[in-house]
C-alpha positions in Angstrom: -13.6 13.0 -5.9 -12.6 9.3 -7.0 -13.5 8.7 -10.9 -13.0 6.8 -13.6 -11.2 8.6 -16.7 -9.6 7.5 -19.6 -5.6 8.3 -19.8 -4.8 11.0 -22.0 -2.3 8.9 -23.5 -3.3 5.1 -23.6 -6.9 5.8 -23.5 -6.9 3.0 -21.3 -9.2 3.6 -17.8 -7.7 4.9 -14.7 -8.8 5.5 -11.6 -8.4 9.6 -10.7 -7.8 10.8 -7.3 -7.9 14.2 -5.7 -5.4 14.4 -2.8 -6.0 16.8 0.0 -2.3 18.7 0.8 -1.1 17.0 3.7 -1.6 13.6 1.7 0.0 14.9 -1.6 3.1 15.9 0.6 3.3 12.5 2.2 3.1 10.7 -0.9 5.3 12.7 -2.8 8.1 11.9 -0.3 7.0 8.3 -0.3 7.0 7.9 -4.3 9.9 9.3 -4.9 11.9 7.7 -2.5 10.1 4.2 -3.7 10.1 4.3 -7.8 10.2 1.3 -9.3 8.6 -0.5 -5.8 5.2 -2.4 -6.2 2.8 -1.1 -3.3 -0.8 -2.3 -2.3 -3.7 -0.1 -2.1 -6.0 -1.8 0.4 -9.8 -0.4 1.5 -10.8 -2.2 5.0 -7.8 -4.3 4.8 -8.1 -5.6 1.6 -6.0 -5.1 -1.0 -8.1 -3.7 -4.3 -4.8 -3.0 -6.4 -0.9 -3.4 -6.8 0.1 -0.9 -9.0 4.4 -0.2 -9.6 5.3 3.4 -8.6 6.9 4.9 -12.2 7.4 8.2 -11.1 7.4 10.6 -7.8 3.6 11.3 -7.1 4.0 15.4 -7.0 0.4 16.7 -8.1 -2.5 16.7 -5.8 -4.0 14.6 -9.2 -2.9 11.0 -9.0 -4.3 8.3 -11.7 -3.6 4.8 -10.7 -4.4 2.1 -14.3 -3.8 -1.6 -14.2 -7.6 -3.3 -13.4 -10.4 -3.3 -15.7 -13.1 -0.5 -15.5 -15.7 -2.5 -13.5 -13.4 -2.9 -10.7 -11.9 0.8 -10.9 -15.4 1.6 -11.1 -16.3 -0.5 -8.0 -13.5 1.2 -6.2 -14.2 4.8 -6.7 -17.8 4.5 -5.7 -16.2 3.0 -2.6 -14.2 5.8 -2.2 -17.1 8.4 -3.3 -19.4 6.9 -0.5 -16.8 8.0 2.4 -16.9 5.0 4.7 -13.2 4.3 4.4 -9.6 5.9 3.6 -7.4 4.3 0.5 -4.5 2.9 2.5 -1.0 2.4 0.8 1.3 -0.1 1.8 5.1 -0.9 0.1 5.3 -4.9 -1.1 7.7 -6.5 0.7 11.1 -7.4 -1.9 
């Protein structure tokens, strides 16, 4: 379930996603062969953040930081409400 937590290390918010296994396969072989690549997260089309990928996305835990918490917030209730799918889409160079 989408939420808002803090970071364990930067206390700063994140948003916290639960990936079912097919998806934590696919982005695991999408992170890791992108690190360092900016992607867009879009819901209906529209891009909600831009984060950089830092690290190959292994877990079926993912926690995505760079927004303030209203808008993280805003986006996981989104998410929670199960009318659409977080898409991910690499930036162009």
């Amino acid at each position: 379930m989408p939420e808002v937590v803090p970071d364990l290390v930067s206390h700063e918010p994140v948003l916290s996603l639960t990936l079912a296994p097919d998806s934590r396969k696919a982005l695991a072989d999408f992170s890791t062969a992108n690190i360092g690549r900016r992607v867009d997260l879009r819901i209906d089309g529209t891009i909600v953040l831009s984060p950089v990928i830092r690290e190959p996305l292994q877990s079926d835990k993912v926690e995505i930081s760079g927004s303030d918490i209203h808008e993280l917030r805003d986006i996981a209730a989104h998410l929670r409400a199960g009318e659409s799918d977080l898409q991910i889409d690499l930036r162009s160079r």
